[in-house]
BALUMKE-5342 format. One record per atom (N, C-alpha, C): atom name; x, y, z. Coordinates in pm, 1 decimal, padded with zeros to 6 digits. Layout:
% residues N
PT   atome         c1         c2         c3
PT      CA          X          Y          Z
...
***
This chain:
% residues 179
PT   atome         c1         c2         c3
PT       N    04508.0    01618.3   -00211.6
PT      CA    04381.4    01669.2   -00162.9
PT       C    04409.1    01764.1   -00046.6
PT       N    04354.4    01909.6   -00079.6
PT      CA    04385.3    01959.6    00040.0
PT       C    04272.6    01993.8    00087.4
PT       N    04213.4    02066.5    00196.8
PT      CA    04069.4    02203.2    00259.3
PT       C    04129.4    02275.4    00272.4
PT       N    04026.4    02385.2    00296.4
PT      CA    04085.6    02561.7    00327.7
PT       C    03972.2    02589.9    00436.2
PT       N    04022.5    02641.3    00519.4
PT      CA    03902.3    02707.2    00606.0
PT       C    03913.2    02832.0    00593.9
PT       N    03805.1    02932.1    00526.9
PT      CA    03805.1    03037.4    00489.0
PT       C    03726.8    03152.8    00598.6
PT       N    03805.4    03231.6    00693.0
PT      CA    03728.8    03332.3    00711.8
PT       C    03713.4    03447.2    00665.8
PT       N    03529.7    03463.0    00642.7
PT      CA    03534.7    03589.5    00543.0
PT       C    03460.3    03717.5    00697.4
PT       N    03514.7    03694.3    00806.0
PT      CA    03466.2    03795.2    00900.0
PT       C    03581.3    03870.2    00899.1
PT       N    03541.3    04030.7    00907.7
PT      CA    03625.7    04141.3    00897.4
PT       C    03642.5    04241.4    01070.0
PT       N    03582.7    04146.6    01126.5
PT      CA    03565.5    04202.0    01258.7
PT       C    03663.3    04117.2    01291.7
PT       N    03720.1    04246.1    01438.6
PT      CA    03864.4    04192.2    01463.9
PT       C    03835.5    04065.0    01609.6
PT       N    03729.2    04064.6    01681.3
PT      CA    03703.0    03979.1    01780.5
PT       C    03632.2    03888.9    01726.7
PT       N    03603.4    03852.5    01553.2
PT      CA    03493.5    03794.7    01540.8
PT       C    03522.7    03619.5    01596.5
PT       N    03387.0    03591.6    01591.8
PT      CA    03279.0    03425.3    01643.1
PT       C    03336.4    03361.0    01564.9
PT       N    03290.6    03352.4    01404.3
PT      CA    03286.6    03302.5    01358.6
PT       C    03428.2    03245.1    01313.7
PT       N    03561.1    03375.6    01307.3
PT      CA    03667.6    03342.7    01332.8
PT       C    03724.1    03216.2    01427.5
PT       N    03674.2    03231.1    01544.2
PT      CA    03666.0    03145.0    01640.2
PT       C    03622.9    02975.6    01581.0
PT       N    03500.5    02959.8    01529.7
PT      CA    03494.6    02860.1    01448.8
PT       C    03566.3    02807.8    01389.0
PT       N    03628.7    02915.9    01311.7
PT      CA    03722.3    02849.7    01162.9
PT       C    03851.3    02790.9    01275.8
PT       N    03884.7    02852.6    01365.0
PT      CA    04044.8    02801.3    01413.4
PT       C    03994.9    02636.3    01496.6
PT       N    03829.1    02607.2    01561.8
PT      CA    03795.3    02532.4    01639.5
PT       C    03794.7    02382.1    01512.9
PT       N    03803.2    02460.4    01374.5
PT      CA    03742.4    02348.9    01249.5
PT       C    03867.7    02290.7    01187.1
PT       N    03978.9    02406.2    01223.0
PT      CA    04109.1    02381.8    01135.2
PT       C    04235.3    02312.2    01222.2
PT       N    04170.0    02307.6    01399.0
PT      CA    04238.9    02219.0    01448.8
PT       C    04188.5    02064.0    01433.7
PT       N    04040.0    02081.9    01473.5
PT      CA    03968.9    01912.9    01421.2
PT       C    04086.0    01847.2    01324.9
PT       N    04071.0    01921.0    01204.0
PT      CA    04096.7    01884.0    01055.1
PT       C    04268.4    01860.0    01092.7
PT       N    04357.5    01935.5    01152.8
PT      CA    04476.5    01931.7    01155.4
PT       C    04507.2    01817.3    01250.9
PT       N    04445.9    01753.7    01370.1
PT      CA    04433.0    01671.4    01401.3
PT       C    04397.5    01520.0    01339.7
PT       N    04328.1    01495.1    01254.6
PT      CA    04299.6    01345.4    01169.5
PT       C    04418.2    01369.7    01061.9
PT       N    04518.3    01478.4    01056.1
PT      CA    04603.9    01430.0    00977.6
PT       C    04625.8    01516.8    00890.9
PT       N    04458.0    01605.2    00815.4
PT      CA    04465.3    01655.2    00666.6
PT       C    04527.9    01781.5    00682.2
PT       N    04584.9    01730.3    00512.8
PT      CA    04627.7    01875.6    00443.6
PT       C    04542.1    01981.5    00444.4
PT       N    04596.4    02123.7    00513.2
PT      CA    04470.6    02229.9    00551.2
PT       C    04557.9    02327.4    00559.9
PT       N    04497.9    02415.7    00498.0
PT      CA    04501.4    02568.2    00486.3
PT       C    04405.8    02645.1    00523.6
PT       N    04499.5    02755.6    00604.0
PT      CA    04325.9    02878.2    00638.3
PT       C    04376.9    03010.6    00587.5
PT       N    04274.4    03129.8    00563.9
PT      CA    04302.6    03204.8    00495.7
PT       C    04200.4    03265.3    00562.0
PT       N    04235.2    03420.7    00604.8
PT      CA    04152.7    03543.7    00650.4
PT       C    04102.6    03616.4    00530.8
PT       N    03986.5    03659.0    00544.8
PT      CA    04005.8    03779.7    00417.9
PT       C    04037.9    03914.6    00473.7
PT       N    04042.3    03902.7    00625.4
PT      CA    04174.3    04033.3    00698.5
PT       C    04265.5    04041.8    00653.7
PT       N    04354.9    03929.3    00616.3
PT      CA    04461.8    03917.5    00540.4
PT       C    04486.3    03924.1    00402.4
PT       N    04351.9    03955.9    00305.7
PT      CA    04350.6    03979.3    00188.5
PT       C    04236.3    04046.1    00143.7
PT       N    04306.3    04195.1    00203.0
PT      CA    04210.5    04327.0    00141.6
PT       C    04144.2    04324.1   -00037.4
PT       N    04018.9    04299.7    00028.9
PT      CA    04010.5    04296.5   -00150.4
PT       C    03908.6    04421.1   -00206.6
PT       N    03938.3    04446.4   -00322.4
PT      CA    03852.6    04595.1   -00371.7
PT       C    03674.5    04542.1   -00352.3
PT       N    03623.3    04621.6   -00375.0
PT      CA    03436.4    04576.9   -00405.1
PT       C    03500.8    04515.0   -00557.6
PT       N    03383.6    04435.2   -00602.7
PT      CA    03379.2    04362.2   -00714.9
PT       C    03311.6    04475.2   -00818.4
PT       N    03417.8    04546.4   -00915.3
PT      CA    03289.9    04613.1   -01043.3
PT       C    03298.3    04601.6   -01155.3
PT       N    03324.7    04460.6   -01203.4
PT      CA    03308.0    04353.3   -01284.6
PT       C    03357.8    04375.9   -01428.6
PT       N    03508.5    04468.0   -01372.2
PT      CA    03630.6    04532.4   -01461.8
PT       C    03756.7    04537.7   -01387.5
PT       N    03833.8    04602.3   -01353.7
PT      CA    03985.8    04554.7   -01294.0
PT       C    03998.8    04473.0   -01180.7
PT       N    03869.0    04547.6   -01113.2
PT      CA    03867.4    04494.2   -00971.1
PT       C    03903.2    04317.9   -01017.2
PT       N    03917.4    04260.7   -01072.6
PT      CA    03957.6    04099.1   -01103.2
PT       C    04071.2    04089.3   -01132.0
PT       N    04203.2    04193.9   -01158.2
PT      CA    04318.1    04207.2   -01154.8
PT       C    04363.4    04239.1   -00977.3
PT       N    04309.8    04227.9   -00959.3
PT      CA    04416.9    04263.1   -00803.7
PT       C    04490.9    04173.6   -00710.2
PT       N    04554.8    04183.2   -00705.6
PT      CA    04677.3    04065.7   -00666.5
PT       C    04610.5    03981.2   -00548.2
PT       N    04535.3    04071.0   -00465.2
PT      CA    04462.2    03948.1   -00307.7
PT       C    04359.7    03906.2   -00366.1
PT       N    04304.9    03923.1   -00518.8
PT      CA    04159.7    03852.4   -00552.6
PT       C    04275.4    03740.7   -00622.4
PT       N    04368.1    03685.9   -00709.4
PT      CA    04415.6    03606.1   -00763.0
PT       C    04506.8    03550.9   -00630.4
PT       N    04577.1    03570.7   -00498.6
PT      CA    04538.8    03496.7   -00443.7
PT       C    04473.0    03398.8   -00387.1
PT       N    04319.6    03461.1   -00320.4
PT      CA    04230.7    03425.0   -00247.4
PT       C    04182.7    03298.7   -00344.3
PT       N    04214.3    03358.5   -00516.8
PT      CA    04140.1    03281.9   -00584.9
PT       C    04213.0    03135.9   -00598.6
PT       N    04342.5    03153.3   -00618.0
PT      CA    04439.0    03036.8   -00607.6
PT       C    04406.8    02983.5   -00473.2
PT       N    04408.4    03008.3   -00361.0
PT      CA    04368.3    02928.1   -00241.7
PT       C    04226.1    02801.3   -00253.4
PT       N    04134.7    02897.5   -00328.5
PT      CA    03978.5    02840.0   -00317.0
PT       C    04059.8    02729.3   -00464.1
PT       N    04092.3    02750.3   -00554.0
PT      CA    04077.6    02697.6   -00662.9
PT       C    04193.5    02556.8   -00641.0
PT       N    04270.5    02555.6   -00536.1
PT      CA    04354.1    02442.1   -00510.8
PT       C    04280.9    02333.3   -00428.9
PT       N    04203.4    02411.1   -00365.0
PT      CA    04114.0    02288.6   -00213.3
PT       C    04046.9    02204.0   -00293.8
PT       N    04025.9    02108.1   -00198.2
PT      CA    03901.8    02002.0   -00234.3
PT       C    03783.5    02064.6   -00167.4
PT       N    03822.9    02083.9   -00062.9
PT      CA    03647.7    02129.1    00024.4
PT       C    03743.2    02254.8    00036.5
PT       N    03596.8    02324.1    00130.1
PT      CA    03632.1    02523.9    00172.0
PT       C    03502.0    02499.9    00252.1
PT       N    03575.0    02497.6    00378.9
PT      CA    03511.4    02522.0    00512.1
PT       C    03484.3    02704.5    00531.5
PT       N    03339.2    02758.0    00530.3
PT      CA    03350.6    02898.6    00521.7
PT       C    03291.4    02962.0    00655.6
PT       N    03365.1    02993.6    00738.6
PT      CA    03327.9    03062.4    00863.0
PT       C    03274.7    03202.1    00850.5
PT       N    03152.4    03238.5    00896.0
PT      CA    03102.3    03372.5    00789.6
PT       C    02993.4    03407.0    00917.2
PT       N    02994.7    03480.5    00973.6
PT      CA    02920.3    03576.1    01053.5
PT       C    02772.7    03623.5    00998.1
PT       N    02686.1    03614.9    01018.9
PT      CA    02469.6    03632.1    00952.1
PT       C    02486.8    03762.8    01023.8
PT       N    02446.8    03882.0    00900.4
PT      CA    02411.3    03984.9    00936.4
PT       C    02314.3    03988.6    00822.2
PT       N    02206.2    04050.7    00950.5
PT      CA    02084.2    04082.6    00877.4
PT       C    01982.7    03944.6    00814.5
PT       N    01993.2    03880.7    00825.4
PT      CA    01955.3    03757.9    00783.1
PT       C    02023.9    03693.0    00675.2
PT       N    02119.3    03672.7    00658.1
PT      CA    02215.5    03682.8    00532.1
PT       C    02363.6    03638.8    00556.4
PT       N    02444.0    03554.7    00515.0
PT      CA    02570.8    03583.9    00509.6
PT       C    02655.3    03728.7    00487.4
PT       N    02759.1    03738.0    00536.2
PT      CA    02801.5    03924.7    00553.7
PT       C    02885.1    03974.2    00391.5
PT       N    02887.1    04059.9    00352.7
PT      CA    02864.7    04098.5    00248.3
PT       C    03030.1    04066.9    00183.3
PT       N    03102.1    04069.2    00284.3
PT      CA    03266.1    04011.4    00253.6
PT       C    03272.3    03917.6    00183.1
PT       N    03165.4    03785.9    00271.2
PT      CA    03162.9    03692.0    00159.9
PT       C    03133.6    03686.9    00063.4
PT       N    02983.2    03751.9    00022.1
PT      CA    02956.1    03762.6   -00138.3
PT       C    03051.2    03825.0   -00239.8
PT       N    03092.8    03914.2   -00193.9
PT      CA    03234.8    03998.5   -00252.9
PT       C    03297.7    03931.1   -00263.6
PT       N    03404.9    03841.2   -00202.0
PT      CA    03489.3    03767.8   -00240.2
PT       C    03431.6    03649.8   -00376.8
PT       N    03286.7    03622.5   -00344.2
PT      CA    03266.8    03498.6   -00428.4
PT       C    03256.6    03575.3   -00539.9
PT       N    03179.5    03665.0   -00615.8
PT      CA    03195.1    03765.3   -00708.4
PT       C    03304.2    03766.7   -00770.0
PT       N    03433.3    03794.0   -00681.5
PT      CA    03580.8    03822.8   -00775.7
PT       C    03636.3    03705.5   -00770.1
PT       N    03575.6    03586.6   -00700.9
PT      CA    03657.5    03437.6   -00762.6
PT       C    03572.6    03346.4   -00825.8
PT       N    03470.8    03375.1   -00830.2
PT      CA    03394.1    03290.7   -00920.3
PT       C    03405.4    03171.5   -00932.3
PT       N    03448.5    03108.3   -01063.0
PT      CA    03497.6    03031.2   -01098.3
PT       C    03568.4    02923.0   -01035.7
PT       N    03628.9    02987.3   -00949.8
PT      CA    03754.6    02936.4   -00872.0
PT       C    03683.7    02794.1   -00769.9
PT       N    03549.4    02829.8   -00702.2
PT      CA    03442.1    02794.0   -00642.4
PT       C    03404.8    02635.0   -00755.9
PT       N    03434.7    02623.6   -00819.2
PT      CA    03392.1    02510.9   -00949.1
PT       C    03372.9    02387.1   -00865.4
PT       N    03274.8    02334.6   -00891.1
PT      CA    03311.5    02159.2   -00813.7
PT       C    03392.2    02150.9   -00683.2
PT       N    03337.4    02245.2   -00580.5
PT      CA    03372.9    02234.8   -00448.2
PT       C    03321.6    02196.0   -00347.9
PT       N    03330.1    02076.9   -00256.4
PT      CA    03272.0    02098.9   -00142.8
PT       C    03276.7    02217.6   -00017.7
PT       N    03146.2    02222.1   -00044.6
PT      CA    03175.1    02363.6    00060.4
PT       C    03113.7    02356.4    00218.6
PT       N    03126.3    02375.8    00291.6
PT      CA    03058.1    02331.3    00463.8
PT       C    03062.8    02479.3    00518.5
PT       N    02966.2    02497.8    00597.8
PT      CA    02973.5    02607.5    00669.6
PT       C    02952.7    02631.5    00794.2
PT       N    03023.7    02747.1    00894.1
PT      CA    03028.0    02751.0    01020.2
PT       C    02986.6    02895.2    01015.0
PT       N    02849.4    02900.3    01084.8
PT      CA    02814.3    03029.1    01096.3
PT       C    02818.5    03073.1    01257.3
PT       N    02852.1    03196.8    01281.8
PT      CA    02831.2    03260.3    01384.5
PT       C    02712.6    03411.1    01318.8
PT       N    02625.8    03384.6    01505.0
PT      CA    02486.4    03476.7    01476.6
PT       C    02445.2    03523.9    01594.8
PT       N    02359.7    03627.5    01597.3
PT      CA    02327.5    03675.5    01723.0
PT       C    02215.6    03606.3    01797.4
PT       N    02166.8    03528.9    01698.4
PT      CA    02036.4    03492.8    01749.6
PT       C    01950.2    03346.4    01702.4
PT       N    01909.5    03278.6    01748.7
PT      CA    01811.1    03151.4    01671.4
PT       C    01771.8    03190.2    01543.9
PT       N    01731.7    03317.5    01492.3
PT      CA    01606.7    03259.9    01399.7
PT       C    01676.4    03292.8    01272.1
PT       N    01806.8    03335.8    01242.8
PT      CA    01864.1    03307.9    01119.2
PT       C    01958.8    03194.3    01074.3
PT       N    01889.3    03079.4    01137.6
PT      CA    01915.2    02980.3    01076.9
PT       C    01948.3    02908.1    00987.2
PT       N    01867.8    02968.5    00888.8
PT      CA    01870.5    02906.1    00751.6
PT       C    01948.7    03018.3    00650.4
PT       N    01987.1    03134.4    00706.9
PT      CA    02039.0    03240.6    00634.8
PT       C    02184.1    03207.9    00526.9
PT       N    02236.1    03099.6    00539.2
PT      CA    02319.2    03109.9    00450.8
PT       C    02255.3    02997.4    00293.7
PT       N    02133.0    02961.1    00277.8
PT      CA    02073.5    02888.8    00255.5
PT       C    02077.7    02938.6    00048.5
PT       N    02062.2    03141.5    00024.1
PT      CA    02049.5    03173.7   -00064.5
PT       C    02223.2    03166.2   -00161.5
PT       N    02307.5    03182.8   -00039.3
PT      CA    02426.2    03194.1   -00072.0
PT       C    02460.5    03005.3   -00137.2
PT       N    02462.7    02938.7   -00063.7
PT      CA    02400.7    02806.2   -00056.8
PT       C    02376.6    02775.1   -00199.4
PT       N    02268.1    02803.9   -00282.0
PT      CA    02229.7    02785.6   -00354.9
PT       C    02294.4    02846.1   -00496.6
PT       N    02336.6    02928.2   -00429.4
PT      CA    02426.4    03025.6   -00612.5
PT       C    02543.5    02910.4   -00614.4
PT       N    02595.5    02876.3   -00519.0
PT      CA    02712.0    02775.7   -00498.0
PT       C    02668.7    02654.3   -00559.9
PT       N    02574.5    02576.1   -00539.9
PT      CA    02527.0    02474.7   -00616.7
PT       C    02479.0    02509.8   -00730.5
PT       N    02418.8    02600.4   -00807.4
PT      CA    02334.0    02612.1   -00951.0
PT       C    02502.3    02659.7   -01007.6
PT       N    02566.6    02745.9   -00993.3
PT      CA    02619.7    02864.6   -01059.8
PT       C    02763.8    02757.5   -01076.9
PT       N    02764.1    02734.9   -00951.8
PT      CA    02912.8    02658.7   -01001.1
PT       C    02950.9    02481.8   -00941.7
PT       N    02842.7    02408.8   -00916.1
PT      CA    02812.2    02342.6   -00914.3
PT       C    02873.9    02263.2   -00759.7
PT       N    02904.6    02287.6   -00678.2
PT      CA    02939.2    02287.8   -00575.0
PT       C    02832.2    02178.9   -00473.7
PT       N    02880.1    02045.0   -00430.2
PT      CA    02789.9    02015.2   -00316.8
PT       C    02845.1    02114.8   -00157.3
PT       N    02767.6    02113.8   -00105.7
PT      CA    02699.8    02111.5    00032.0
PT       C    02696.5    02050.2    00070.3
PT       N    02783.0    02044.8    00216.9
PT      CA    02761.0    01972.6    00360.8
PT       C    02653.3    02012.0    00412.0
PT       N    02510.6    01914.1    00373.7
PT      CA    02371.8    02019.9    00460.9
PT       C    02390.6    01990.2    00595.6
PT       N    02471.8    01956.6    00659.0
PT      CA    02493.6    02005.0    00835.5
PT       C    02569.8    02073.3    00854.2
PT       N    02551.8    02219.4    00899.5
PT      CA    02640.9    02321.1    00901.3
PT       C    02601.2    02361.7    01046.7
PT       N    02709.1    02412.3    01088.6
PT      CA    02743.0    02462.5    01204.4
PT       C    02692.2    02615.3    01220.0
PT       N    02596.1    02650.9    01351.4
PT      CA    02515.9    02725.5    01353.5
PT       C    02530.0    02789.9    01477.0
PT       N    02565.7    02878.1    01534.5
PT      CA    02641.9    02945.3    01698.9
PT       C    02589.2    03024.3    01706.9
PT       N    02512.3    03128.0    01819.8
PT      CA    02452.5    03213.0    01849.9
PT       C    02577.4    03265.4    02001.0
PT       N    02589.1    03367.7    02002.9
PT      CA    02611.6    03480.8    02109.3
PT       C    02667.4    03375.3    02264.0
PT       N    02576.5    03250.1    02306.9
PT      CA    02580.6    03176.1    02453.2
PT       C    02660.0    03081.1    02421.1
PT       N    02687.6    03056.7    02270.1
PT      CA    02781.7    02943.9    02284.1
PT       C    02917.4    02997.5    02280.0
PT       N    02959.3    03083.2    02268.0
PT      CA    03110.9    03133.4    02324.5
PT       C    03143.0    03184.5    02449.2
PT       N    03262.7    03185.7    02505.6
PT      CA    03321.6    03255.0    02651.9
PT       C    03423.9    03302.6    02575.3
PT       N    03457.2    03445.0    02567.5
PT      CA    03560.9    03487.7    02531.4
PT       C    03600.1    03464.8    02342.9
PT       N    03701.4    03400.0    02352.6
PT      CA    03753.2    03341.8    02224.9
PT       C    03745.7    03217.8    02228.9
PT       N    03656.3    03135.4    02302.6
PT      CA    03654.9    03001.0    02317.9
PT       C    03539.7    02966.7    02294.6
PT       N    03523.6    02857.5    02260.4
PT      CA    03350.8    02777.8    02240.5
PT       C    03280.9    02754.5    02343.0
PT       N    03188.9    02765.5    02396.8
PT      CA    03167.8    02740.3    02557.0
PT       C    03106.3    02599.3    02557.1
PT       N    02991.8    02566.1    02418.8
PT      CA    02872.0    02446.3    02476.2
PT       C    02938.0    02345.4    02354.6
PT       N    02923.0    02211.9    02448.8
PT      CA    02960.5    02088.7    02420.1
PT       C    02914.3    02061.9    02263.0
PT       N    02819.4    02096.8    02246.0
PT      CA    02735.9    02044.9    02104.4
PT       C    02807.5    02129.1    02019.3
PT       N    02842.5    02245.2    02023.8
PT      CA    02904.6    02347.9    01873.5
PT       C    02993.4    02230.7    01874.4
PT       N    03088.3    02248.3    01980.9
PT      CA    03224.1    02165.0    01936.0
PT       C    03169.6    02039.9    01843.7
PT       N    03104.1    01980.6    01919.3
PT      CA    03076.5    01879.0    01857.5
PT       C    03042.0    01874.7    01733.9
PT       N    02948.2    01945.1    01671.8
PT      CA    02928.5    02005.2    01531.7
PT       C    03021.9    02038.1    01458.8
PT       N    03148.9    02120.6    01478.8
PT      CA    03265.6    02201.8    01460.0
PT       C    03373.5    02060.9    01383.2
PT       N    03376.7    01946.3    01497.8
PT      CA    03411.3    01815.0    01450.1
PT       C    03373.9    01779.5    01333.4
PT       N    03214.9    01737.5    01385.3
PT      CA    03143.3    01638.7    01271.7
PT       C    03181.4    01737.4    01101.4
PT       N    03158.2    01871.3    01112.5
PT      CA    03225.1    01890.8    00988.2
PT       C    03321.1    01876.4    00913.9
PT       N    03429.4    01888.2    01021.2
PT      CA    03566.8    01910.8    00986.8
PT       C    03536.1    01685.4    00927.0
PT       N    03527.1    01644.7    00988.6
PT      CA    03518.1    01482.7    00980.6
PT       C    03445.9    01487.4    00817.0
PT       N    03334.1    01545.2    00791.2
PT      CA    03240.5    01522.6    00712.8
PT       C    03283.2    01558.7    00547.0
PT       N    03338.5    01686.4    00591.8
PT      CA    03438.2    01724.4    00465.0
PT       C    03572.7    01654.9    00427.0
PT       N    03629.9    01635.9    00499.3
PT      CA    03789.7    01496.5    00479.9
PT       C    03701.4    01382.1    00401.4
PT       N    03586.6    01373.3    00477.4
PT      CA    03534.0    01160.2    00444.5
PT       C    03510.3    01228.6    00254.0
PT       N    03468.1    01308.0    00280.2
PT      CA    03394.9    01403.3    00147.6
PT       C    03476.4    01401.7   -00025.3
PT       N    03592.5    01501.6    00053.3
PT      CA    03686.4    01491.4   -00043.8
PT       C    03772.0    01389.2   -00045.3
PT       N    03767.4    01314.5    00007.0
PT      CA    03830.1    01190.3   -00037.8
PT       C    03767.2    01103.6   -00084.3
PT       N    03636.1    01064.2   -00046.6
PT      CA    03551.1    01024.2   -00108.5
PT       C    03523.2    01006.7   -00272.1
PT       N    03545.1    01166.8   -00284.0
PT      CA    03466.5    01217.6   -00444.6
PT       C    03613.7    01281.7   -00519.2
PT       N    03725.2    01222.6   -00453.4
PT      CA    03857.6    01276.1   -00519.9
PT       C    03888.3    01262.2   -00650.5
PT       N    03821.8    01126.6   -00715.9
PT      CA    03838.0    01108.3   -00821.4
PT       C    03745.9    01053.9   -00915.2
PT       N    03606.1    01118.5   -00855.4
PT      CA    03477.9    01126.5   -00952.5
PT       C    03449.1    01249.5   -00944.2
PT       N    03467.1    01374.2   -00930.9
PT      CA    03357.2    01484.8   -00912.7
PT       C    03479.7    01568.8   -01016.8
PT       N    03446.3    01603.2   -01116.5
PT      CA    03532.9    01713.8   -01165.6
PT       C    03592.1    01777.2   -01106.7
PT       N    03705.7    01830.8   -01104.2
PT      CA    03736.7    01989.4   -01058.3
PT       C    03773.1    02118.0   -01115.1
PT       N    03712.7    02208.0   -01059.2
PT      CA    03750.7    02340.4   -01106.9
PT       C    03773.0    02347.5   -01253.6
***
């Protein structure tokens, strides 16, 4: 059983980045097998639903997602929405996404896109059948200093996931199909 903490932020100071490293020490701490993966580190074409699925960082990225038990996804709300990296990536791995637990750590500018990863959310559960950690980690602009988390509660959240997804996939290791 392994996780992946996936950042799909393409910004080089990004938050949400920040998350994924605050989620993948939790997790590296209780012990688990964990992998993280930038999609800085794996330039991938736009998805146009012909070669672009041959390219060597989409059959990566896709082998990464398609080995985990859970995929912790650190993903930056632009516009009210998860950022478009991510949908792109899910597009050219599809499949790969099958019977995953998935948890999410969003970084945002502001309170009221809250619920913004909610549509993405949902293609993940209908399309490829994926539960959801419905407590996801939610950061606005005051909860960081620098590259650091500043307020007691993210962290705390940042935990309870990293905790929530381990109890998760181990849990459902050997009832939930995979992939």
């Amino acid at each position: 059983m392994s996780l992946l903490v996936l950042s799909t932020s393409l910004h080089p100071t990004s938050r949400s980045r920040i998350l994924c490293r605050a989620c993948l020490a939790a997790l590296e701490t209780r012990g688990a097998e964990v992998a993280f993966a930038d999609l800085r580190d794996f330039p991938l074409p736009m998805c146009d639903g012909d070669s672009a699925y041959g390219d060597p960082n989409v059959r990566r990225i896709a082998d990464l997602i398609r080995r985990a038990s859970a995929i912790l996804v650190g993903v930056p709300v632009y516009n009210y929405d998860v950022n478009a990296a991510l949908k792109n990536a899910l597009e050219l791995t599809g499949s790969a996404w099958t019977g995953k637990i998935v948890g999410f750590l969003c970084a945002a500018g502001g309170g009221t896109s809250y619920m913004s990863v909610m549509s993405f959310a949902n293609s993940l559960m209908l399309d490829f059948r994926c539960l959801i950690i419905p407590r996801f980690v939610y950061a606005e602009g005051d909860d960081f200093d620098g590259d650091t988390i500043r307020t007691a509660d993210i962290q705390h959240r940042v935990d309870e996931l990293a905790g929530t997804a381990l109890g998760l996939a181990a849990a459902l290791r050997d009832i939930v199909p995979r992939g």
